[in-house]
MITIBA-222484 format. One record per atom (N, C-alpha, C): x, y, z. Coordinates in steps of 0.2 Angstrom, whole numbers, plus 5000, padded with zeros to 4 digits. Layout:
REM residues N
XYZ;...
***
This chain:
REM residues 176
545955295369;545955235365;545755175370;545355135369;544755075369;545255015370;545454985377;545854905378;545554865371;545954845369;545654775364;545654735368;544854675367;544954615369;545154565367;545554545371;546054475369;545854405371;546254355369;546054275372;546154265378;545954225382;546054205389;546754195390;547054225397;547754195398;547854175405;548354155408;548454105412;548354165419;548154155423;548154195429;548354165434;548754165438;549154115445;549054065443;548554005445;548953935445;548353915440;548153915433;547553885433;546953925430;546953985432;546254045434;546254075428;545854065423;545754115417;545454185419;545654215416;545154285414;544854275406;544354305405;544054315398;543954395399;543854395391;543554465391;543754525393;543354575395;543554645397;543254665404;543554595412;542954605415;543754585419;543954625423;544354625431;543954565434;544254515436;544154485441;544554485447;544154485452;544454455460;544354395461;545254385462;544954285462;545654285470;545454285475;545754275481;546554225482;546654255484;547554225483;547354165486;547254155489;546954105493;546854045490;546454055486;546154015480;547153985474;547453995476;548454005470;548453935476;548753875473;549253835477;549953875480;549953865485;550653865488;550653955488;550354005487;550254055488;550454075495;549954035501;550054055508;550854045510;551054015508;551653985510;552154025508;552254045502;552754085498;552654145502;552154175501;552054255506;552254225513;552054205516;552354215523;553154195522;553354195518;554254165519;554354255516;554054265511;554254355506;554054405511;553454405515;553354455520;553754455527;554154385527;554554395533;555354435531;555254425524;556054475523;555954535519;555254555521;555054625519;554754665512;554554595511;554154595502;553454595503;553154595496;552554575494;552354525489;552154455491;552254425483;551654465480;551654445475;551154465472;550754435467;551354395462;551054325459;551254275460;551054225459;551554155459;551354105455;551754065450;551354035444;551753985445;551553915445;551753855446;551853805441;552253805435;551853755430;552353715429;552053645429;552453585427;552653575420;553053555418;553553555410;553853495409;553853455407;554053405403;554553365407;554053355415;554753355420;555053395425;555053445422;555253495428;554453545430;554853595435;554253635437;554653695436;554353755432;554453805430;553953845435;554453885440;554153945444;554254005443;553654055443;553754105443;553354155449;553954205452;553754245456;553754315456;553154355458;553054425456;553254435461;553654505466;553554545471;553654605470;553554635476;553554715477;553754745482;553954795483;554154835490;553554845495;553654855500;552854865505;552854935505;553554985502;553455035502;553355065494;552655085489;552655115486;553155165482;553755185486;553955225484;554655205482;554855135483;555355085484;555355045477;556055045472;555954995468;556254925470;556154885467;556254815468;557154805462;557454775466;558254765463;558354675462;558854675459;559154625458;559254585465;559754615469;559854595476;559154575479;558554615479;558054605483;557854535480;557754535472;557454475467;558054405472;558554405472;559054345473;558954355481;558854395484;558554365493;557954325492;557454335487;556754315488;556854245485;557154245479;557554175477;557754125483;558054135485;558354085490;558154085496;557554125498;557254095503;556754065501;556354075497;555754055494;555953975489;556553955486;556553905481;556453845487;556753845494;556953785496;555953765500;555553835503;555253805504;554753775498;554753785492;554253785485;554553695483;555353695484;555653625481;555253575487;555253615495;554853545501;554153525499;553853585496;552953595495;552853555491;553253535482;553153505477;553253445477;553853435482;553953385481;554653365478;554953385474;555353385468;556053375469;556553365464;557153395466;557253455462;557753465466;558053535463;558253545460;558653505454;558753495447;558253505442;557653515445;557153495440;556753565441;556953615444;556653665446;556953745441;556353755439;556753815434;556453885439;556453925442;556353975445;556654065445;556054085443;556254155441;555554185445;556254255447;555954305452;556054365449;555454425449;555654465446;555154525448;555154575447;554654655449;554154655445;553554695448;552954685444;553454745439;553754785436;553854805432;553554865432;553854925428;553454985426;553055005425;552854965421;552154985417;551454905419;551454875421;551254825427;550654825425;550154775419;549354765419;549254725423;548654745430;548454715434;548154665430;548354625433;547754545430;547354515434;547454525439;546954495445;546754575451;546254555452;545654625457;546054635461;546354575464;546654575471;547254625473;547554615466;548354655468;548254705469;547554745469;547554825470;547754835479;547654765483;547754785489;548654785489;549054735484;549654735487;549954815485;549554865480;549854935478;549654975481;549354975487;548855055490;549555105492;549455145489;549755205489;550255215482;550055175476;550255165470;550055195466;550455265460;549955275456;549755235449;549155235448;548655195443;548255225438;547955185433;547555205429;547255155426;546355155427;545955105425;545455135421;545355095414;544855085410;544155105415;543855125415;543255145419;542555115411;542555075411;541755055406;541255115406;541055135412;540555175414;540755235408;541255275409;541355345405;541955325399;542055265398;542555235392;543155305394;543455305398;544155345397;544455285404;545255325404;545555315409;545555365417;545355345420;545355375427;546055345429;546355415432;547055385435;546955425442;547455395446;547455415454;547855355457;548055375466;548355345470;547855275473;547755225472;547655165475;547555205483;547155225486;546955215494;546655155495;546155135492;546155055494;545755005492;545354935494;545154905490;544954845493;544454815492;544054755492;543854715488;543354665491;543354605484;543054645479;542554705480;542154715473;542354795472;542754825473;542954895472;543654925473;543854965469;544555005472;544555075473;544755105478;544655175479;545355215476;545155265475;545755315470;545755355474;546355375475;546255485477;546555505470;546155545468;546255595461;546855685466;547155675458;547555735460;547355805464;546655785459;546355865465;546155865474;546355785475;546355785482;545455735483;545055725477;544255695478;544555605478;544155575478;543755495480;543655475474;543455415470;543255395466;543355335468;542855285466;542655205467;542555175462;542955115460;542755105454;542455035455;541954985451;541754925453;542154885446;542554825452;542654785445;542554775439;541654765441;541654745434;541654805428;541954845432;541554915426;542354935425;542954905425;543754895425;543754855421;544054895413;544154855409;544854835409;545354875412;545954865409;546454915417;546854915420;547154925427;547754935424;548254965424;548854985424;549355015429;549955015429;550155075434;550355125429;550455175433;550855255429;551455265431;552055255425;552555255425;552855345424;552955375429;553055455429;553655445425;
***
């Protein structure tokens, strides 16, 4: 069955996606991204989103992470370690008080549609399944690896498969 295309939605801080078309848009590019990672990658994490949005007053945060080790689920404990390291430096970045700060930490989740190109680097060694445009099915495999315009798969039978961005209509992980 064929992804339906939907309306534009919010991707990190600002960055729409349209249409049926994976983009890679570099972390780099997210306010306060660098910052958040190097505080989550020193207590063994991987951010993986981060969404910053002002509210009527307050600043509503949200943070995605992930185990560095594919085979490792993300807990409650690990969500409340990455909370309390990460709010104090987000509340010096913004500026803000801390009363005004709503902040939610939480796992990219089971079944996880990749919404940015980039995350395929924070999954390598993940299994996956991508809308491939070229043959309209789902190619599934393990994330080996990935750059700005491509991700590589190892397929069960042990073969290579490359798929181009633009030809990714829809990313998921496979929930065994």
């Amino acid at each position: 069955m064929e992804p339906q295309k939907k309306a534009p939605f919010l991707l990190g801080c600002g960055i729409f996606r349209r249409g049926l078309l994976l983009n890679y848009i570099s972390t780099d590019t997210v306010p306060y991204f660098k910052d958040c990672a190097a505080v989550i990658d020193g207590i063994g994490f991987t951010l993986v989103e981060l969404q910053v949005v002002p509210q009527k007053g307050a600043v509503h945060i949200t943070v995605v992470i992930a185990s560095k080790d594919p085979t490792k689920d993300i807990g409650v404990s690990d969500c409340s370690k990455v909370h309390h390291a990460v709010q104090p430096v987000l509340i010096s970045l913004l500026k803000v008080d801390e009363d005004n700060v709503y902040m939610e930490v939480c796992s990219p989740g089971l079944e996880r549609n990749i919404k940015n190109a980039a995350e395929f680097a924070f999954f390598v060694g993940r299994e996956i399944r991508v809308w491939d445009k070229t043959v309209s099915d789902w190619v599934p495999g393990k994330i080996k690896s990935s750059d700005t315009n491509q991700v590589t798969l190892l397929k069960e039978d042990g073969s290579e498969v490359s798929v181009s961005y633009e030809n990714i209509a829809k990313a998921k992980f496979i929930h065994l």
